[in-house]
Residue frames as a rotation matrix with the C-alpha (Angstrom) as fourth column:
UNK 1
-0.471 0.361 -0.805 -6.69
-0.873 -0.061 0.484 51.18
0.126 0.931 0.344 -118.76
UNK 2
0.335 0.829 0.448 -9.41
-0.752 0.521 -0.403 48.58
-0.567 -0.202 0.798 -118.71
UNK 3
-0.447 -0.359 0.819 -8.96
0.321 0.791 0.521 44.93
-0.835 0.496 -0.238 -120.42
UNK 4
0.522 0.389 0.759 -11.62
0.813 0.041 -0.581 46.36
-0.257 0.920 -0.295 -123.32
UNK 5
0.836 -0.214 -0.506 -9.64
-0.246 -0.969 0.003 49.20
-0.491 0.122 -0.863 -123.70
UNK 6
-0.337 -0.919 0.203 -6.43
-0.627 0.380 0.680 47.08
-0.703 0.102 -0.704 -124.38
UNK 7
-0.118 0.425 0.897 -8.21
0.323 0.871 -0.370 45.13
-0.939 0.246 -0.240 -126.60
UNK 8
0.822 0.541 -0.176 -9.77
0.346 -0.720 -0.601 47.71
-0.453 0.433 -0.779 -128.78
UNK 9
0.726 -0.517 -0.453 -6.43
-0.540 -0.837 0.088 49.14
-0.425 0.181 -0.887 -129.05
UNK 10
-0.516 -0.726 0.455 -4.42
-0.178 0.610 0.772 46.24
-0.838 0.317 -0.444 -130.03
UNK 11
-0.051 0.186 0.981 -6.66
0.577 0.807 -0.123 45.64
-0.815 0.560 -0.149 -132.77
UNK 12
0.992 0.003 -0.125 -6.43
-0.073 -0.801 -0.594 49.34
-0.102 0.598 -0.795 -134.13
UNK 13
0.231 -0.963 -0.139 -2.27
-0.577 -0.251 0.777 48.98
-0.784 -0.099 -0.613 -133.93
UNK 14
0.421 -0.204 -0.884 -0.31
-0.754 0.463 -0.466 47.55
0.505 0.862 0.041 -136.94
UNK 15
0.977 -0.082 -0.197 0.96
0.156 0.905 0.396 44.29
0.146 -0.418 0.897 -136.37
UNK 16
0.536 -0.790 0.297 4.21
-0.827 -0.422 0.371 44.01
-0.167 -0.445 -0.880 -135.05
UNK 17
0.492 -0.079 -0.867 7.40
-0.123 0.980 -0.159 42.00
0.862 0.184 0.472 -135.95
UNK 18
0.906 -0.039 -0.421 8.13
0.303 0.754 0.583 39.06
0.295 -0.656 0.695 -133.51
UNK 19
0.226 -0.974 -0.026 11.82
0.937 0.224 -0.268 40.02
0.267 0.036 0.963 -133.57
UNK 20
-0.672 -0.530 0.518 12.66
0.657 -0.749 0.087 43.72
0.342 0.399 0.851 -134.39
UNK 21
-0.399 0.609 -0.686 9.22
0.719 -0.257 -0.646 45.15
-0.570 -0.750 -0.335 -132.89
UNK 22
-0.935 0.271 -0.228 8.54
-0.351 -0.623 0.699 47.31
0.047 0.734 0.678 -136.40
UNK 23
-0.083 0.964 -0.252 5.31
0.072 -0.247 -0.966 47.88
-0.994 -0.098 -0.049 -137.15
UNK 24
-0.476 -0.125 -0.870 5.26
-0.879 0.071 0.471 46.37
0.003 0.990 -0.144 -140.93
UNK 25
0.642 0.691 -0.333 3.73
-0.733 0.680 -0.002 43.80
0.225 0.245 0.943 -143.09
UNK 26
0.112 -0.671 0.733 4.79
-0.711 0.461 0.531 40.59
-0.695 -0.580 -0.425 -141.36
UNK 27
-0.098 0.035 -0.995 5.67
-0.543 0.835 0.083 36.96
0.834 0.548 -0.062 -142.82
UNK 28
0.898 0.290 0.330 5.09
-0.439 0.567 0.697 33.80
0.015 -0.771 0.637 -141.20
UNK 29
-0.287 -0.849 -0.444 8.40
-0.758 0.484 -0.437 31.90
0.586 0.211 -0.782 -140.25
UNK 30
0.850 0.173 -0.497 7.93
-0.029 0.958 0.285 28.29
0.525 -0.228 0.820 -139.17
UNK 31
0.736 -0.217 0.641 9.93
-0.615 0.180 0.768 27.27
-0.282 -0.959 -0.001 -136.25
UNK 32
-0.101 -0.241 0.965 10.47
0.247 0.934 0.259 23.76
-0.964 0.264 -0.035 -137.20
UNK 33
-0.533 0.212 -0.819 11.11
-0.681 -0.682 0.266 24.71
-0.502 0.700 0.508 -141.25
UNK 34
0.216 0.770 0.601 8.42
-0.735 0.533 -0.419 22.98
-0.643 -0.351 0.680 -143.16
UNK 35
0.044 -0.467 -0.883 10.83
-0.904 0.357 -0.234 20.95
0.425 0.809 -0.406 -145.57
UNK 36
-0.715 -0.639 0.285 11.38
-0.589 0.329 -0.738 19.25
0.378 -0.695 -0.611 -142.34
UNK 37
-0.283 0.609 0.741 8.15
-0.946 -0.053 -0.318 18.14
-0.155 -0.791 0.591 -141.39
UNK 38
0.865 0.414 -0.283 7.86
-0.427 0.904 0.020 14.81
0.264 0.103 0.959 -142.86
UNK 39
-0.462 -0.671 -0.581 11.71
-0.064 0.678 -0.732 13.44
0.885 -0.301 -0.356 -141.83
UNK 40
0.558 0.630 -0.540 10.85
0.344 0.416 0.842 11.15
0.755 -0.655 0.015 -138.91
UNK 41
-0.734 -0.662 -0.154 13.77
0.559 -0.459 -0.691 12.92
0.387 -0.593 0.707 -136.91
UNK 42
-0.874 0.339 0.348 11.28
-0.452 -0.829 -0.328 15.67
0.178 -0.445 0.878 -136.70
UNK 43
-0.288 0.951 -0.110 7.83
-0.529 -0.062 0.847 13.90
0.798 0.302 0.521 -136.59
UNK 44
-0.179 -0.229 -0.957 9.27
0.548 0.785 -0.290 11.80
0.817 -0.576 -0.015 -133.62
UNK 45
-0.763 -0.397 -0.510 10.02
0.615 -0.203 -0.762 14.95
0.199 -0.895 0.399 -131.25
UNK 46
-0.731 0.653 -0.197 6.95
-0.430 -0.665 -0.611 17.03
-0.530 -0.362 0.767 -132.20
UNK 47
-0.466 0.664 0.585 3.29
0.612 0.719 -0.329 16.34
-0.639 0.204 -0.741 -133.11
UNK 48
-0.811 -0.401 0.427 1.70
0.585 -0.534 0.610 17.91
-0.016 0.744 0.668 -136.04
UNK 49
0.427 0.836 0.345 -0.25
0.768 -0.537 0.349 20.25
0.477 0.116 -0.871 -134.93
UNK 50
0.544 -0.468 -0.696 2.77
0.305 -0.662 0.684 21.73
-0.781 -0.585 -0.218 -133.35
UNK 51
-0.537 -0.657 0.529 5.25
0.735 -0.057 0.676 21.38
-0.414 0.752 0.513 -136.47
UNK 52
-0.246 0.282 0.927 2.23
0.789 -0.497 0.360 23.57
0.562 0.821 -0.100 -138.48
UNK 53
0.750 0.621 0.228 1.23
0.500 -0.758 0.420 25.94
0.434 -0.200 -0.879 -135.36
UNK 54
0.288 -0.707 -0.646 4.79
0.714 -0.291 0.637 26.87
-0.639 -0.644 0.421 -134.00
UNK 55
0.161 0.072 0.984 4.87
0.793 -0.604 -0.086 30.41
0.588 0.794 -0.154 -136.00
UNK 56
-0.288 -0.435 -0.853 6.49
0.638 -0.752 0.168 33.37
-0.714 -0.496 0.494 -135.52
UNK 57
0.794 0.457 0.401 5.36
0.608 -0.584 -0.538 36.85
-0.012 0.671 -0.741 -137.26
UNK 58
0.019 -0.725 -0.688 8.13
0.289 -0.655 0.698 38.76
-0.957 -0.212 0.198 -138.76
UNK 59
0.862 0.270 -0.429 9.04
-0.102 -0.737 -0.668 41.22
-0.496 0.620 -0.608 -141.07
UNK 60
0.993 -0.110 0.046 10.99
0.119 0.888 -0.444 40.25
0.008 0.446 0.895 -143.96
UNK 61
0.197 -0.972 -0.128 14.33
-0.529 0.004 -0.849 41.84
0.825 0.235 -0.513 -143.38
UNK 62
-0.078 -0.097 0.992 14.29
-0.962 0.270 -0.049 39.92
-0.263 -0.958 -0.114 -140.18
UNK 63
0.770 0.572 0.284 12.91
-0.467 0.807 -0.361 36.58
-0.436 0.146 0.888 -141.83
UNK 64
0.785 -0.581 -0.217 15.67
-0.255 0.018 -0.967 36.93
0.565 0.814 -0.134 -145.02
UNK 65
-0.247 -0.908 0.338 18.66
-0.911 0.099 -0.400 37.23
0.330 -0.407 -0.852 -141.97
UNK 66
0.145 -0.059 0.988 17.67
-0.437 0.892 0.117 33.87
-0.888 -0.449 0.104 -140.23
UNK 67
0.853 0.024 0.522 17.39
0.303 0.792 -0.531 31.70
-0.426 0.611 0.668 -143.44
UNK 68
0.709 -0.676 -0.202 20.59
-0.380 -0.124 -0.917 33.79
0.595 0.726 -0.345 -144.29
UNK 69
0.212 -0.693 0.689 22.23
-0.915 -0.389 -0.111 33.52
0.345 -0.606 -0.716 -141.18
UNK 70
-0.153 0.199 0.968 20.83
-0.753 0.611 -0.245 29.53
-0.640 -0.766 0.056 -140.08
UNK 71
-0.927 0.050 -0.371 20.45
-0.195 0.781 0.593 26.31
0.320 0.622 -0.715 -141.70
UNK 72
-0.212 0.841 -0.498 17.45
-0.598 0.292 0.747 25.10
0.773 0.456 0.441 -142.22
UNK 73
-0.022 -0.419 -0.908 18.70
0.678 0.661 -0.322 22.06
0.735 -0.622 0.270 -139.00
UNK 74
-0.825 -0.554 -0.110 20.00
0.369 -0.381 -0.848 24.47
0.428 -0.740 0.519 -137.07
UNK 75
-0.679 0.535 0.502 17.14
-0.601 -0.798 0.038 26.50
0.421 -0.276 0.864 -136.95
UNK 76
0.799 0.590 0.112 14.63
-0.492 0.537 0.685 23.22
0.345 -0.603 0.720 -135.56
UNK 77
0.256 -0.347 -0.902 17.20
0.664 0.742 -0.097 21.74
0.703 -0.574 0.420 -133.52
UNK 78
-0.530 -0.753 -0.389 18.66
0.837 -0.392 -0.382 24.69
0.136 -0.529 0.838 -131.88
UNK 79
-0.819 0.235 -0.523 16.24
-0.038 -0.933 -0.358 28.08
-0.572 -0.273 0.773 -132.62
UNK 80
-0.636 0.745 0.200 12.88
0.638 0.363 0.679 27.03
0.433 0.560 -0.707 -132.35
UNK 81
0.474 0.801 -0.365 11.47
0.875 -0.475 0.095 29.58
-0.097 -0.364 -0.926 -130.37
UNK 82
0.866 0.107 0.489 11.90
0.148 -0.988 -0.045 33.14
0.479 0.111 -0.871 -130.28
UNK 83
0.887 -0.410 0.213 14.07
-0.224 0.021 0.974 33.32
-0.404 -0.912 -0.073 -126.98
UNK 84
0.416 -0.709 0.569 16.61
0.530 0.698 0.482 30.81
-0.739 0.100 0.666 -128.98
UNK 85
0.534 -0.130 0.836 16.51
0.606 -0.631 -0.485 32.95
0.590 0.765 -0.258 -132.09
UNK 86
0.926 -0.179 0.332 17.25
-0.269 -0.931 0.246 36.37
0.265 -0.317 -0.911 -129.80
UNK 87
0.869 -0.351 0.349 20.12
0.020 0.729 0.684 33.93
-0.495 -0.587 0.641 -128.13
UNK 88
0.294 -0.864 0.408 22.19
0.932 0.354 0.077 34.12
-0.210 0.358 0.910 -131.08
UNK 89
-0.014 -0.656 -0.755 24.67
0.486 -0.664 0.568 36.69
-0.874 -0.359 0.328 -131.56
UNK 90
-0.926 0.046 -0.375 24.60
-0.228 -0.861 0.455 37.75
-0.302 0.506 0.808 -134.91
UNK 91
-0.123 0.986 -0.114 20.66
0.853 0.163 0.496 37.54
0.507 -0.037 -0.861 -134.70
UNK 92
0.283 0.654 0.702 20.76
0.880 -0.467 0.081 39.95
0.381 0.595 -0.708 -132.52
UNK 93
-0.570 -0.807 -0.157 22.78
0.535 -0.509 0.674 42.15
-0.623 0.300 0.722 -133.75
UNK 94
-0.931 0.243 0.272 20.90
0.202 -0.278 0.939 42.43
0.304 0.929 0.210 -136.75
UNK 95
0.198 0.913 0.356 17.63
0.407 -0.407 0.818 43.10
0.892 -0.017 -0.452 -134.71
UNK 96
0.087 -0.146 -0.985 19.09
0.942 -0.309 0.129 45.00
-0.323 -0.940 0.111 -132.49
UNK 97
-0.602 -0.782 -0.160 19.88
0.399 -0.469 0.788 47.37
-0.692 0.411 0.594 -135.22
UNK 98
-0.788 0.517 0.336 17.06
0.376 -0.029 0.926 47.24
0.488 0.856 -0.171 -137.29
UNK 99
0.081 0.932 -0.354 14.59
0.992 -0.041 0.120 47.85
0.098 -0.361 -0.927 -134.35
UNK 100
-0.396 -0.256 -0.882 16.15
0.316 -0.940 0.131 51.66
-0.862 -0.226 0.453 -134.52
UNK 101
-0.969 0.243 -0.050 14.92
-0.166 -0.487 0.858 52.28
0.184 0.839 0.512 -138.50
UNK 102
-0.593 0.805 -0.027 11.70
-0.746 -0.561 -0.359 53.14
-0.304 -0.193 0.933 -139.33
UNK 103
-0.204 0.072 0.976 9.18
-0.235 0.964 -0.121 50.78
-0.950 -0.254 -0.180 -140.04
UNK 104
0.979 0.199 -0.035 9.11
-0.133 0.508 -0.851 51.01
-0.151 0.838 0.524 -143.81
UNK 105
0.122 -0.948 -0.293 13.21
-0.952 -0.195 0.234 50.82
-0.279 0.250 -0.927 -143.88
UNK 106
0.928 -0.243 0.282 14.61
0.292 0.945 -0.149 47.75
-0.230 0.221 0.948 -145.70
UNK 107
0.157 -0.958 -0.240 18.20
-0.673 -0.282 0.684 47.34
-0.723 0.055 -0.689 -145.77
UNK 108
0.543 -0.536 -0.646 20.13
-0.775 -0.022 -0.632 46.76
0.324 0.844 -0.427 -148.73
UNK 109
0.974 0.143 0.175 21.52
-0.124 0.986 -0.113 43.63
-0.188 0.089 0.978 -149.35
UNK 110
0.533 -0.846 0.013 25.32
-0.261 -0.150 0.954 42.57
-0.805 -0.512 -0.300 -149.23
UNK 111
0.562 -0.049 -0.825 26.38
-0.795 0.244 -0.556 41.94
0.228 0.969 0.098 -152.59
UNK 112
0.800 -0.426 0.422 28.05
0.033 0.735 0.677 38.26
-0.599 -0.528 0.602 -152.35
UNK 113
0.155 -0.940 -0.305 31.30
-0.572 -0.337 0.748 37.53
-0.805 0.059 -0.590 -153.01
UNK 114
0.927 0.131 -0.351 32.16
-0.367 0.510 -0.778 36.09
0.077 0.850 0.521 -156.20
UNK 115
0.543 -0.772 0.329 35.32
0.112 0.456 0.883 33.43
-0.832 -0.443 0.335 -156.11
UNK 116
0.218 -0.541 -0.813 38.48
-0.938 -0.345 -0.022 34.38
-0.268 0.767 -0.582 -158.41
């Protein structure tokens, strides 16, 4: 297949998420989250045109598990890239699992525990 041929065709394919590899409407998840972007902790180690361009595209039942799964820290100190994300165990788990449903499936939420 030619390079215009691969071209052509990636732009006729639905986007894909970053994680889970569905073909659905994506969200943007910030790396480095952007509460974070003015403490000088973070403005020290990255410059800000990284802090706003370091973006992953995923789809939101993927998006919902990190911010459910990571702090807000964790996630820019520890799983700022993709690689780091995949890295963690239950990450992926949960997109290991999800890349089997179809791509409109959304799973159902855990109901939280309530304390007696």
């Amino acid at each position: 297949m030619s390079a215009e041929a691969d071209a052509s065709s990636s732009e006729t394919s639905p986007p894909r998420c970053a994680l889970c590899g569905r073909a659905t409407p994506l969200t943007r998840h910030h790396l480095i989250p952007r509460t974070l972007h003015r403490k000088p902790r973070y403005r020290k180690r990255h410059d800000r045109d990284h802090l706003h361009t370091a973006v992953l595209m995923v789809c939101r039942p993927c998006h919902s598990h990190l911010h459910r799964t990571l702090s807000e820290r964790e996630l820019a100190d520890h799983y700022a890239s993709r690689e780091a994300l995949l890295s963690h165990p239950e990450i992926r788990t949960f997109v290991e699992w999800l890349a089997d449903k179809p791509d409109g499936f959304v799973p159902k939420r855990r109901a939280r525990r309530r304390g007696s």
